[in-house]
LODOZA-487230 format. One record per residue (C-alpha): residue in three letters; x, y negated, z negated. Coordinates in Angstrom, 1 decimal, always signed. Each point is the difference from the previous one (the first is absolute). Layout:
<kolses>
<kolse "ALA",<X,Y,Z>>,
...
</kolses>
This chain:
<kolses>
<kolse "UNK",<+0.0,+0.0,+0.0>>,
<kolse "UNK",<+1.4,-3.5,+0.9>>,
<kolse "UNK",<-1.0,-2.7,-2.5>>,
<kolse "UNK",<+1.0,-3.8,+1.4>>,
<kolse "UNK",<+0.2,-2.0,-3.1>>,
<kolse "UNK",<+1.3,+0.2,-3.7>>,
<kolse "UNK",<-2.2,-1.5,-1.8>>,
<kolse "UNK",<-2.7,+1.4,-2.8>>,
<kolse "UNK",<-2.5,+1.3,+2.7>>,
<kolse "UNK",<+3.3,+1.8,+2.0>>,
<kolse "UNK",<+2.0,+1.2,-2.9>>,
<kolse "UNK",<-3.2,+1.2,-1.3>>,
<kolse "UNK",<-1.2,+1.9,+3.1>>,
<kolse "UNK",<+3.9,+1.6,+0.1>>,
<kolse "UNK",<-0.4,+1.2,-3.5>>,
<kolse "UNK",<-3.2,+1.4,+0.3>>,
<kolse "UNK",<+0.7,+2.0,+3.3>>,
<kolse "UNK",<+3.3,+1.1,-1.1>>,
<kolse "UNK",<-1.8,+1.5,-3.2>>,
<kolse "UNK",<-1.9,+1.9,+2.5>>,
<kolse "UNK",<+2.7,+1.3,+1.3>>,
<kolse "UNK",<+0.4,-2.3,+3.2>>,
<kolse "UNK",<+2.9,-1.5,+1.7>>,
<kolse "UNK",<-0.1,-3.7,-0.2>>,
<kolse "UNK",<+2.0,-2.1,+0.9>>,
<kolse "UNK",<-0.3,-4.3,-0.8>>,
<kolse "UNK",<+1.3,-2.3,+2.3>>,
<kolse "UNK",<+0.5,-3.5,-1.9>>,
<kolse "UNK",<+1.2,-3.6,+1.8>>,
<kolse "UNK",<+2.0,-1.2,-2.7>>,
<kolse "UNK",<-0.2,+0.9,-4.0>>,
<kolse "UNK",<-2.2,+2.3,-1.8>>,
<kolse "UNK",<-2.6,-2.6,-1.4>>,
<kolse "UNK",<+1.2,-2.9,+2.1>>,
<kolse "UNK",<-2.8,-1.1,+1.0>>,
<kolse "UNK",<-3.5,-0.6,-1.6>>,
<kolse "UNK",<+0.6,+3.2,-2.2>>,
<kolse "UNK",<+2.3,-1.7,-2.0>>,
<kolse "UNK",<-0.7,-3.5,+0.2>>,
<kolse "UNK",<-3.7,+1.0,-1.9>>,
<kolse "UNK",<-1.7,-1.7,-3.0>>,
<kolse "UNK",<+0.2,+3.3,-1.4>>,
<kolse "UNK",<-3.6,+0.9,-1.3>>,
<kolse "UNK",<-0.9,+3.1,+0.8>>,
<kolse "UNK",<-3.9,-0.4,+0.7>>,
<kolse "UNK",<-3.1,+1.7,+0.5>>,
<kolse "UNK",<-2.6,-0.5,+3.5>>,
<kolse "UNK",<+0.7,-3.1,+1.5>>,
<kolse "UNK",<-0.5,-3.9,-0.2>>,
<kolse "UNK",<-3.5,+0.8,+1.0>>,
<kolse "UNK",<-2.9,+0.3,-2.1>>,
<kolse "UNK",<-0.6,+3.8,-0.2>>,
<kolse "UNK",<-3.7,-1.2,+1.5>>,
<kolse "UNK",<+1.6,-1.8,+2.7>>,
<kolse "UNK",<+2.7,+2.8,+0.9>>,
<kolse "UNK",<-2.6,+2.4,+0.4>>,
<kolse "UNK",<-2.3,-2.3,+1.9>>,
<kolse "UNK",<+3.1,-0.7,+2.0>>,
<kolse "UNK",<+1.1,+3.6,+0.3>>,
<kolse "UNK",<-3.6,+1.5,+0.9>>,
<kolse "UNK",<-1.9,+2.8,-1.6>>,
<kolse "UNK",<+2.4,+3.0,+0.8>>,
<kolse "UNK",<+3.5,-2.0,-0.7>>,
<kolse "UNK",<-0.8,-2.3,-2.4>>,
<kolse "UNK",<-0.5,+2.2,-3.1>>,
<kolse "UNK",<+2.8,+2.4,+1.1>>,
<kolse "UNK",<+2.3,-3.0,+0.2>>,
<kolse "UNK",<-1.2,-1.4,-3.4>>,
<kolse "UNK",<+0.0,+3.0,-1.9>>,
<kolse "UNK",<+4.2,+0.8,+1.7>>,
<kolse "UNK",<+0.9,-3.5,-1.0>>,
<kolse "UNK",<-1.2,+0.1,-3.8>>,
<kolse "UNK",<+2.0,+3.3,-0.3>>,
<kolse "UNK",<+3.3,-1.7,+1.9>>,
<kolse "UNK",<+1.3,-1.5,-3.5>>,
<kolse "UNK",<-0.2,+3.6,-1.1>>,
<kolse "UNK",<+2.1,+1.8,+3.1>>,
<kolse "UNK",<+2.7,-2.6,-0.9>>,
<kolse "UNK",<+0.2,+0.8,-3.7>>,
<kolse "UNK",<-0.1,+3.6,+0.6>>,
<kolse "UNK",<+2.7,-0.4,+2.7>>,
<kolse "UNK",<+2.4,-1.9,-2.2>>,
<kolse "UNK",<-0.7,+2.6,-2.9>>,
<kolse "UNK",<+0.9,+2.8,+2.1>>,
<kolse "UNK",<+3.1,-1.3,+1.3>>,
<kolse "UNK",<+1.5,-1.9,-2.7>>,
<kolse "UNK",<+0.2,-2.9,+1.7>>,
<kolse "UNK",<+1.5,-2.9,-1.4>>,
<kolse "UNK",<-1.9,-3.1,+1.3>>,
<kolse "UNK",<-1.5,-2.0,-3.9>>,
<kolse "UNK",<-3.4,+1.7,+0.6>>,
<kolse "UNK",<-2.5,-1.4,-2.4>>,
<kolse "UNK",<-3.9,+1.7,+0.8>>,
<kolse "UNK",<-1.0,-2.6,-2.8>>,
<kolse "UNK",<-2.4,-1.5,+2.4>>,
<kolse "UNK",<-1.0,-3.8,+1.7>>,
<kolse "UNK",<-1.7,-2.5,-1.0>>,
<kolse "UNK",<-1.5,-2.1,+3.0>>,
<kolse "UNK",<-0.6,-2.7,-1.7>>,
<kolse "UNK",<-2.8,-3.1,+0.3>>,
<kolse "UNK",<+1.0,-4.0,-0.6>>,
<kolse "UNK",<-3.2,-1.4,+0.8>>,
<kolse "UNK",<-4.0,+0.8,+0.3>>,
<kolse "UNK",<+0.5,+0.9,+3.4>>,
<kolse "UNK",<+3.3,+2.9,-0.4>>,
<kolse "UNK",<-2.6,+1.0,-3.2>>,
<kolse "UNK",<-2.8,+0.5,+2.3>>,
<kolse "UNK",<+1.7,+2.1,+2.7>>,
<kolse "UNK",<+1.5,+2.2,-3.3>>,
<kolse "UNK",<-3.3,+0.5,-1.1>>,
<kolse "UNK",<-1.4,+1.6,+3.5>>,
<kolse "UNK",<+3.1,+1.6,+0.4>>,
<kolse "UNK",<-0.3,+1.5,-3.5>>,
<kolse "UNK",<-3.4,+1.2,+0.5>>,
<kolse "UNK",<+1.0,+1.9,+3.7>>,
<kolse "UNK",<+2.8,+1.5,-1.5>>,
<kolse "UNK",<-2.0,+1.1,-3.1>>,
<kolse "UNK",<-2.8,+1.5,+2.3>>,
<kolse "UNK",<+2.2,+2.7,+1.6>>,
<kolse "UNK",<+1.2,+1.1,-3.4>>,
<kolse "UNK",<+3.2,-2.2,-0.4>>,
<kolse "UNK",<+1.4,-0.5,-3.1>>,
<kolse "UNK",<+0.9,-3.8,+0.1>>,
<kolse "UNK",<-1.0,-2.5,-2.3>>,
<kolse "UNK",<-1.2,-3.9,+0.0>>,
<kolse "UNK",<+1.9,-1.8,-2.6>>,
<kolse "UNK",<-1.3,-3.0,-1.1>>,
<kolse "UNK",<+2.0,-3.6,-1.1>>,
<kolse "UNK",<+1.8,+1.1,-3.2>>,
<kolse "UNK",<+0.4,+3.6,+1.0>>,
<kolse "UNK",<+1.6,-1.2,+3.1>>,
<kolse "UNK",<+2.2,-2.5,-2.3>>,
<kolse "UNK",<+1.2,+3.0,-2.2>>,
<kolse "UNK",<+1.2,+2.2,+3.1>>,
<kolse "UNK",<+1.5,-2.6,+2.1>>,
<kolse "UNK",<+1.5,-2.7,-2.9>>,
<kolse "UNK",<-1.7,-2.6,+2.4>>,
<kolse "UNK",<-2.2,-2.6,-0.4>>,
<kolse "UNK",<-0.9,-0.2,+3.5>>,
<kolse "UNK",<-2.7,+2.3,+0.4>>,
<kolse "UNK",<-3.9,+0.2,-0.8>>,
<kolse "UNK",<+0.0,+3.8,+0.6>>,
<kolse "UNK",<+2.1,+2.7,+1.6>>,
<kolse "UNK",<-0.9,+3.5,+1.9>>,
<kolse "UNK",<+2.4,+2.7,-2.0>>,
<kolse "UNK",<+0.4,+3.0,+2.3>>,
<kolse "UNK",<+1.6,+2.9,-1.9>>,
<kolse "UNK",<+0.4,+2.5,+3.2>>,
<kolse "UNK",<+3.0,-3.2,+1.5>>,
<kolse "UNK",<+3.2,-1.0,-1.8>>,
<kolse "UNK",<+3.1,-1.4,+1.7>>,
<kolse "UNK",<+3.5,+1.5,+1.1>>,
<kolse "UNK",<+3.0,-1.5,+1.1>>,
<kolse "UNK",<-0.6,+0.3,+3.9>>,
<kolse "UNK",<+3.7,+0.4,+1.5>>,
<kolse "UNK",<+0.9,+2.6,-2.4>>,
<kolse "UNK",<-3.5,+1.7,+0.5>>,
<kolse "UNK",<+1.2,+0.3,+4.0>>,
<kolse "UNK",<+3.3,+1.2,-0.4>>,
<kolse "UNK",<-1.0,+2.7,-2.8>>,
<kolse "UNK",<-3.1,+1.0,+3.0>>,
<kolse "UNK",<+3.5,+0.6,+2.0>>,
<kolse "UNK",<+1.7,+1.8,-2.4>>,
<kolse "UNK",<-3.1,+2.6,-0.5>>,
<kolse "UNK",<-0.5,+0.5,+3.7>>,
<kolse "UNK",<+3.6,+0.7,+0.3>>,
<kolse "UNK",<+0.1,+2.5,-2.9>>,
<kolse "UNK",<-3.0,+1.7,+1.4>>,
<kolse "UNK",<+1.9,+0.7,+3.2>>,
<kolse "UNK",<-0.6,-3.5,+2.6>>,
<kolse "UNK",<+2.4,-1.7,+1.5>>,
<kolse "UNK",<+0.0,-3.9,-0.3>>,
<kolse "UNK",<+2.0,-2.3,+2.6>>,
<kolse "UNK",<+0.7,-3.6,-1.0>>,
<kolse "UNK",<+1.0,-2.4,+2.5>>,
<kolse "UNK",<-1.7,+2.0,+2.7>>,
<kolse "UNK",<-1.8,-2.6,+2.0>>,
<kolse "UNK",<-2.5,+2.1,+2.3>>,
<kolse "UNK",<+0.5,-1.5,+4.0>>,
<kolse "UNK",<-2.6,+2.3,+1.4>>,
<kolse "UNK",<-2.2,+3.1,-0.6>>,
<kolse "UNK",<-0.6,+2.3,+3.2>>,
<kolse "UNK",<-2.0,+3.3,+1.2>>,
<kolse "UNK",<+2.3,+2.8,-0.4>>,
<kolse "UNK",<-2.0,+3.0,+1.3>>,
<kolse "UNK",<-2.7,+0.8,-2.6>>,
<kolse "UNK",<+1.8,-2.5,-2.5>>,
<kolse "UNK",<+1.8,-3.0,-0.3>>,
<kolse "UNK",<+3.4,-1.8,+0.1>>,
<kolse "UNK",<+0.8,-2.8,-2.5>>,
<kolse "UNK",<+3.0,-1.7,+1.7>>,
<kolse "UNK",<+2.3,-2.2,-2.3>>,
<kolse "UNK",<+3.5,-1.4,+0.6>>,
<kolse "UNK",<+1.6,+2.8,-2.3>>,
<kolse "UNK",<-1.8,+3.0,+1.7>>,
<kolse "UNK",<-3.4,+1.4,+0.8>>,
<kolse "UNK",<-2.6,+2.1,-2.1>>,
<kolse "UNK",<-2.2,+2.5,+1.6>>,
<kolse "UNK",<-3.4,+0.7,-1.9>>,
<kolse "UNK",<-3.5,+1.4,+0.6>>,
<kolse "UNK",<-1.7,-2.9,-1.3>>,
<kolse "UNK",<+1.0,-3.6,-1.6>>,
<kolse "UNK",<-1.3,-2.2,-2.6>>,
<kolse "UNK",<+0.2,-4.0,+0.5>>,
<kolse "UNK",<+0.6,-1.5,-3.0>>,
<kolse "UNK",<+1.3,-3.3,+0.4>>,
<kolse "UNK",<-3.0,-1.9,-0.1>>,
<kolse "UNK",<+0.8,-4.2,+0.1>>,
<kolse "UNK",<+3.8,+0.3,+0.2>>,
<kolse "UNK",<-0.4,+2.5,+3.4>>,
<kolse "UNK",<+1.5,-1.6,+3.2>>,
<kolse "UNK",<+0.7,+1.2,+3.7>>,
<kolse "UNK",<-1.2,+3.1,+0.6>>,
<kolse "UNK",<-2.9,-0.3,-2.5>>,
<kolse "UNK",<-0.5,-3.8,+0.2>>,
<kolse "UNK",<-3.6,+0.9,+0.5>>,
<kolse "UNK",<-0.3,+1.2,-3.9>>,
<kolse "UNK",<+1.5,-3.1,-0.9>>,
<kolse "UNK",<-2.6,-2.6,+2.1>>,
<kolse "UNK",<-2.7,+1.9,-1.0>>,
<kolse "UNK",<+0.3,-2.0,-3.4>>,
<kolse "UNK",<+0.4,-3.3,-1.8>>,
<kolse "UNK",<+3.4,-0.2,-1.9>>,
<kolse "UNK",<-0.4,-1.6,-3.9>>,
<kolse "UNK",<+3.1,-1.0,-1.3>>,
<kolse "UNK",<-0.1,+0.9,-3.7>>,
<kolse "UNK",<+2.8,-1.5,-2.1>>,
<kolse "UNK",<+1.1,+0.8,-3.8>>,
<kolse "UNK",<+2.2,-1.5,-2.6>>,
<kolse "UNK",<+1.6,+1.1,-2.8>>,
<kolse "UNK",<+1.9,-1.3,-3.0>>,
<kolse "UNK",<+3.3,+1.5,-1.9>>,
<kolse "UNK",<-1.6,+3.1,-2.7>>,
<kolse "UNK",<-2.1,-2.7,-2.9>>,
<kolse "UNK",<+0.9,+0.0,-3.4>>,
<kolse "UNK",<-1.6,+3.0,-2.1>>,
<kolse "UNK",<-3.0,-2.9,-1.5>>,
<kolse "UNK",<-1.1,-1.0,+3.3>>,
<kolse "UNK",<-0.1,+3.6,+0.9>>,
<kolse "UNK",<-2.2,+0.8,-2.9>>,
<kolse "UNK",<-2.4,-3.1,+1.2>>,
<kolse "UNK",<-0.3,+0.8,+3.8>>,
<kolse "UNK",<-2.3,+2.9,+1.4>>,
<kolse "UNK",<+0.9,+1.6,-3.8>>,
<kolse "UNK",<-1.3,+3.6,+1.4>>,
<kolse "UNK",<+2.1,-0.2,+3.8>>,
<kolse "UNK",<-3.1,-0.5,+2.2>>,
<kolse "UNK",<+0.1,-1.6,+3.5>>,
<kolse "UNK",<-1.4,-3.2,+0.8>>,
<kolse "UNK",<-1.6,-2.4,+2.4>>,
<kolse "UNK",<-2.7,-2.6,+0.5>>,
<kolse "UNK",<-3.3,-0.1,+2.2>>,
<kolse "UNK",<+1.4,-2.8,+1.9>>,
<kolse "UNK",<-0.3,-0.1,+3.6>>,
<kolse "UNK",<+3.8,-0.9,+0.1>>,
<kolse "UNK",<+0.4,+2.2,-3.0>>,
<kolse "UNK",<+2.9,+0.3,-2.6>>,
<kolse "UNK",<+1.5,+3.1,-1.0>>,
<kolse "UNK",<+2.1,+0.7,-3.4>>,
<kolse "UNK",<+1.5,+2.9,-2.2>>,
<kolse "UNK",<+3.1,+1.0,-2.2>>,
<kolse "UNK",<+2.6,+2.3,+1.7>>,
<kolse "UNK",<+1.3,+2.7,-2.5>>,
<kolse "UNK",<+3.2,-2.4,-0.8>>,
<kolse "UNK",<-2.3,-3.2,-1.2>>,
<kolse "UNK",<-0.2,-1.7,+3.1>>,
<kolse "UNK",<-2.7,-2.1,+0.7>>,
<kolse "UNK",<-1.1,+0.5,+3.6>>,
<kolse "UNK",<-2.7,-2.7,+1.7>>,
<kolse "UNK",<-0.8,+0.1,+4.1>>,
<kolse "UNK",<-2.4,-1.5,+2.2>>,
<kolse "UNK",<-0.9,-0.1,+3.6>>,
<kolse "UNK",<+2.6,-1.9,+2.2>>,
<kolse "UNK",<+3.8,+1.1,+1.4>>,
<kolse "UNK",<+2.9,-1.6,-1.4>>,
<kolse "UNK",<+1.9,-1.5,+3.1>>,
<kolse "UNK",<+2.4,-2.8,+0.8>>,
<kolse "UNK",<-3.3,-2.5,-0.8>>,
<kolse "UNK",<-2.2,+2.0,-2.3>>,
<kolse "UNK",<+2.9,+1.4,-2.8>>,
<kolse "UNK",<-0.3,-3.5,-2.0>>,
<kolse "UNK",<-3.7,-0.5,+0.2>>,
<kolse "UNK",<-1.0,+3.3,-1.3>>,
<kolse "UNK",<+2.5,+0.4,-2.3>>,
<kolse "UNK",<-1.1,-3.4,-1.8>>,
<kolse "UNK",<-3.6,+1.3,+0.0>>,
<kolse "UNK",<+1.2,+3.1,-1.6>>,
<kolse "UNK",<+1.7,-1.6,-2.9>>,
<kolse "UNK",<-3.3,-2.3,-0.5>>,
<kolse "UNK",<-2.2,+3.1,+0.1>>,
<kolse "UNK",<+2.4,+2.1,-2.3>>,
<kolse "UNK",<-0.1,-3.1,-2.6>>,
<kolse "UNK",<-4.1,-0.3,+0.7>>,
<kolse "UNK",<-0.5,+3.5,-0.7>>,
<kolse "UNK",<+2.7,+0.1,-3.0>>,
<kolse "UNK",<+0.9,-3.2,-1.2>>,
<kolse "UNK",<+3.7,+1.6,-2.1>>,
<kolse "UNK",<+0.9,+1.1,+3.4>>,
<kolse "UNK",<-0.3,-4.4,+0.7>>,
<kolse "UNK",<+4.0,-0.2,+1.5>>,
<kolse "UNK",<+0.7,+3.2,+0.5>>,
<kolse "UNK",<+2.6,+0.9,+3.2>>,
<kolse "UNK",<-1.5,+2.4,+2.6>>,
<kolse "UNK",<+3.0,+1.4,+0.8>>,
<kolse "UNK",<-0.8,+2.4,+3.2>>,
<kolse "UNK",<-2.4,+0.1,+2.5>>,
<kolse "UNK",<-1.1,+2.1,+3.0>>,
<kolse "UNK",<-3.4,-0.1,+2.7>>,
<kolse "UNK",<-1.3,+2.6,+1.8>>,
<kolse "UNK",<-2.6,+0.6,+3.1>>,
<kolse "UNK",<-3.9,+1.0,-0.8>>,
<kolse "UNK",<-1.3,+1.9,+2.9>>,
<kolse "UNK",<-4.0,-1.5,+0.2>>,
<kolse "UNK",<-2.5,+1.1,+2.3>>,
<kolse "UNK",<-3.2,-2.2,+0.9>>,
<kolse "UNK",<-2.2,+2.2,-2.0>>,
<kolse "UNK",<+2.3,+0.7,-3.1>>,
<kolse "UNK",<-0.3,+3.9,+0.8>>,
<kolse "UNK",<+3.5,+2.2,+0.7>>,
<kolse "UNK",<+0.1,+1.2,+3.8>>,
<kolse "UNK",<+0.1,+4.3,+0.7>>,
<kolse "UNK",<+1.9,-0.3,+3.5>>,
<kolse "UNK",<+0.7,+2.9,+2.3>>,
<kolse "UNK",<+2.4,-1.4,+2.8>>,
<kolse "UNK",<+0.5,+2.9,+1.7>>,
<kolse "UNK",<-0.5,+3.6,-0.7>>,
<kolse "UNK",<+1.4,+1.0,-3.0>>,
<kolse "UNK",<+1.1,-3.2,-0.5>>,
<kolse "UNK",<-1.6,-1.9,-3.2>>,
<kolse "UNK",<+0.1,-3.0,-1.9>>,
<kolse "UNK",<-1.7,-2.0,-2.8>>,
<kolse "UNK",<+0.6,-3.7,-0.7>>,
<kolse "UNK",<-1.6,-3.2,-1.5>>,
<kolse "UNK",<-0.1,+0.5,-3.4>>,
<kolse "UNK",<-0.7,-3.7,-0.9>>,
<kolse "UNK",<+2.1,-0.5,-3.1>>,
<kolse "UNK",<-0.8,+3.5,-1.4>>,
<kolse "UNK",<+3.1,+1.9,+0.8>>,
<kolse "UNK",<+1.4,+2.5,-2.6>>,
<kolse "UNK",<-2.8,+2.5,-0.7>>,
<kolse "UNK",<-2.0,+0.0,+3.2>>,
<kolse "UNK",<+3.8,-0.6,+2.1>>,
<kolse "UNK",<+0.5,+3.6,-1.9>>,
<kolse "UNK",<-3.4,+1.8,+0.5>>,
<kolse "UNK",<+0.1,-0.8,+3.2>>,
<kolse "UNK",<+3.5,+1.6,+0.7>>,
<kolse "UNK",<-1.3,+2.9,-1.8>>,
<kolse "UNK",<-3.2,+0.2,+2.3>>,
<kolse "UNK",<+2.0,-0.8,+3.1>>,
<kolse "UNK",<+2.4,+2.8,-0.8>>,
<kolse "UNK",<-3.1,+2.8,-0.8>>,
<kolse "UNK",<-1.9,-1.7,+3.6>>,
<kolse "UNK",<+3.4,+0.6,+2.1>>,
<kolse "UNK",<+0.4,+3.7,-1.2>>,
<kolse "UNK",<-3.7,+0.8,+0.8>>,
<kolse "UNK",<-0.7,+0.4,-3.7>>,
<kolse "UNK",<-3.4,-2.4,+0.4>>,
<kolse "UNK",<-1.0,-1.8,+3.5>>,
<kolse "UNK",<-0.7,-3.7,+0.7>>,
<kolse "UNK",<-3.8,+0.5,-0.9>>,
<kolse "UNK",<+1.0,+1.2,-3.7>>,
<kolse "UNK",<+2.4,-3.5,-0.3>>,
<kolse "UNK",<-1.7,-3.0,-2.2>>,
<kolse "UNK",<+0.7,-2.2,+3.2>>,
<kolse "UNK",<-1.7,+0.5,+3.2>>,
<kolse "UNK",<+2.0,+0.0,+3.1>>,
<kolse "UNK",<+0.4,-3.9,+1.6>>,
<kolse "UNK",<+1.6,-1.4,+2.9>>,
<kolse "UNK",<+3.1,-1.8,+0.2>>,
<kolse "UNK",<-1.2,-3.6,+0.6>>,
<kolse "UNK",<+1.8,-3.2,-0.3>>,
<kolse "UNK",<-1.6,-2.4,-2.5>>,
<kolse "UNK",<-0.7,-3.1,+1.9>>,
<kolse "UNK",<+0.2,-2.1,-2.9>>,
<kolse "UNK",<+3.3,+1.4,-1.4>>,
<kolse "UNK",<+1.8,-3.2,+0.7>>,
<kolse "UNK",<-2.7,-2.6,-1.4>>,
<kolse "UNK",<-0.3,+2.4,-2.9>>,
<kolse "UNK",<+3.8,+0.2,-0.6>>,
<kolse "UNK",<+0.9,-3.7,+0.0>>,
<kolse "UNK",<-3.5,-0.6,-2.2>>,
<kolse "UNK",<+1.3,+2.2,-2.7>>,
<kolse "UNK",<+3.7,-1.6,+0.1>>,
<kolse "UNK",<-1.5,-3.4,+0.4>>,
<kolse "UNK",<-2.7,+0.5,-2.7>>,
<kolse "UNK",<+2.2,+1.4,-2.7>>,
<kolse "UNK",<+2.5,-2.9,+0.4>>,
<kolse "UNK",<-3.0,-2.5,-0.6>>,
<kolse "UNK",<-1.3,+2.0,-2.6>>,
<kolse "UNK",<+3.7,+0.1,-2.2>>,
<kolse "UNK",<+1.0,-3.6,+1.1>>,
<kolse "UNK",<-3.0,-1.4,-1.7>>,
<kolse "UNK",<-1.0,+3.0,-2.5>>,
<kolse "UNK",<+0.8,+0.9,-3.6>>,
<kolse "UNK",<+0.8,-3.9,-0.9>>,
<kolse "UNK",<-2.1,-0.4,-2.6>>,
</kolses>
């Protein structure tokens, strides 16, 4: 099996069909969790941005639950996976708290409460002083606590994916940019600089960072920049103060803002925007103002790194099942909710390209490749929208 792409929903399709006994084989441009794998927030999530109403709504009848229920149980794979391994990547299953700063966020936590808690989830609506106590913040007039997430450190979550797929027997090919994939009698060729692999079937998993030959999987999408922030490890009091039981966080905003403690102290705060030759200053003055809004101690405090990633969107906020050829599959647009469904969906991928299920038992249906018309209105909206948003936000 050829697998283009080392990220979660690769690495994870390698280890799962190498447990099966298959020879696979990932093919990766640069370094393993280069790209948006290791650039994430790091919340490991369940379903989607959606409202579960509005994802099955979105999703139809047949898809829609299947693809609900498979996302609420994603948080789950990636625990079990990191037990089972030993991997070594600060996994904390303590849960998220989305989190509300106005009527409005409290509102859309309330429906989103009540969905969830229809289809038997365990999540719970937390209101003003609840929410203080679990985030140390004053910011909030409720949050949604979801014990089935948590958070992980990202990069080391990749490479440890890497590591398990290569114990298990796969082979994994770093800077290994893929220059063209061809019929080679009933299979395929995967040509790259440094040799070719010959396979039955391939899975695409390069999603927003794919270029020339699979440029289509990349235009099919909106690209959100994502950036984060961190400090140096905090001193053991303000660690005691913030998130005091490890949860993820983030707001209802529309240009939202993300924040959790790494397992060294750090604090960690992101937003939507890129940081580039014009954008690094802006956002990262925003970010101090927000990190002082949300925790006054942390008023001064020097973010000392900081990195930004691409968000694959799609038009409807719903992942795409492609099939570019036969045998030859791909899922993408996973609209900001990466680590669990990036790794069910390798593990799906990896039973559909062995014939252990078919494309009518996947929680996607089957869509064409087609170019989203709007991808470059929608790309410089969300870069120029998020710089408004910081150059005027979190002053107050």
């Amino acid at each position: 099996m050829g697998i283009i792409g080392g990220g979660y929903t690769g690495l994870s399709a390698a280890l799962h069909l190498a447990q099966a006994g298959v020879s696979a084989a990932v093919l990766e441009a640069g370094a393993i969790g280069q790209g948006g794998s290791g650039r994430n927030v790091g919340l490991v999530n369940a379903g989607l941005w959606l409202m579960p109403d509005d994802l099955i709504a979105r999703a139809g009848p047949v898809h829609g639950p299947r693809l609900l229920d498979a996302l609420a149980q994603a948080p789950a794979l990636v625990w079990d996976l990191v037990a089972r391994h030993d991997m070594a990547c600060e996994a904390q299953p303590a849960g998220t708290l989305h989190c509300a700063p106005d009527a409005r966020g409290k509102a859309a936590l309330e429906t989103r409460a009540a969905q969830w808690q229809a289809r038997g989830a365990d999540v719970a609506l937390l209101d003003a002083a609840r929410t203080r106590a679990r985030t140390g913040s004053r910011a909030f007039r409720a949050a949604l606590h979801d014990p089935r997430a948590g958070t992980i450190q990202p990069l080391a979550y990749a490479r440890a994916l890497a590591r398990a797929a290569i114990s298990a027997g796969a082979q994994v090919h770093t800077d290994s940019p893929v220059t063209a994939l061809d019929p080679d009698g009933a299979g395929w060729r995967i040509r790259t600089a440094g040799g070719d692999v010959t396979c039955a079937r391939v899975i695409l998993a390069s999603n927003t960072y794919s270029t020339a030959p699979f440029a289509k999987l990349r235009d099919h999408q909106s690209v959100l920049p994502y950036f984060n922030f961190a400090t140096d490890p905090l001193p053991e009091e303000l660690r005691a103060q913030i998130l005091p039981g490890r949860e993820g966080a983030w707001n209802t905003r529309k240009i939202l803002t993300s924040f959790r403690l790494d397992a060294a102290g750090r604090f960690i705060i992101g937003s939507v925007g890129q940081l580039g030759r014009l954008d690094t200053t802006l956002h990262r003055a925003w970010a101090a103002r927000a990190m002082a809004q949300l925790y006054p101690a942390l008023r001064d405090m020097p973010l000392r790194h900081g990195w930004w990633g691409r968000i694959g969107t799609t038009p409807d906020a719903l992942p795409r099942l492609h099939e570019h050829a036969p045998g030859v599959w791909s899922i993408s647009g996973y609209n900001g909710r990466g680590i669990a469904p990036g790794t069910l969906f390798g593990k799906l991928l990896a039973a559909l390209s062995r014939g252990e299920i078919t494309a009518e038992d996947m929680p996607l249906p089957r869509a064409p490749i087609a170019p989203d018309g709007l991808r470059a209105l929608r790309e410089a909206l969300y870069r120029g929208g998020s710089g408004t948003v910081h150059l005027l936000g979190a002053r107050v």
